[in-house]
C-alpha positions, 0 to 999 in steps of 0.5 A: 500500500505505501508504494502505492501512497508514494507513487512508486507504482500504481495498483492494478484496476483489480486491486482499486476494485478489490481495495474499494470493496473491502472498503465499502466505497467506490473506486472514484472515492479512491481516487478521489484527493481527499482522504477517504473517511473509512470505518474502524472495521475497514480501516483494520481491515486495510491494515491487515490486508497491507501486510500481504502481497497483491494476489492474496490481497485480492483473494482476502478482499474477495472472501470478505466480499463473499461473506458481506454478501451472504450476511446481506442476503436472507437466509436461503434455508429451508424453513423447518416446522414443528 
């Protein structure tokens, strides 16, 4: 990520859009001037992912991605009556 923040290369647009949904923005608030005013949660989140290479950035960023969807959708079991 601090190669990123000094320019010494930029990210690819699969790690913006990865980077953007662990954050819950957009990629144009990314890359917006303005620092993005991100929860603790994602902030942490960020942190963490910070520490591990581009590739595994992603596929973390797309499990967290997996997990926000299957908790945001109602419960696709079957209903059990008793």
């Amino acid at each position: 990520m601090s190669r990123y923040e000094t320019g010494v290369t930029l990210p690819s647009l699969v790690t913006l859009e990865a980077i953007a949904a662990v954050l819950h923005v957009t990629i144009a608030d990314l890359l917006d001037e303005e620092a993005p005013q991100g929860s603790a949660a994602g902030k942490r989140v960020l942190t963490l992912l910070e520490s591990l290479p581009p590739a595994k950035q992603r596929f973390v960023a797309d499990m967290v991605a997996s997990l926000v969807n299957f908790f945001r959708e109602p419960s696709a079991a079957p209903k059990t009556t008793r």
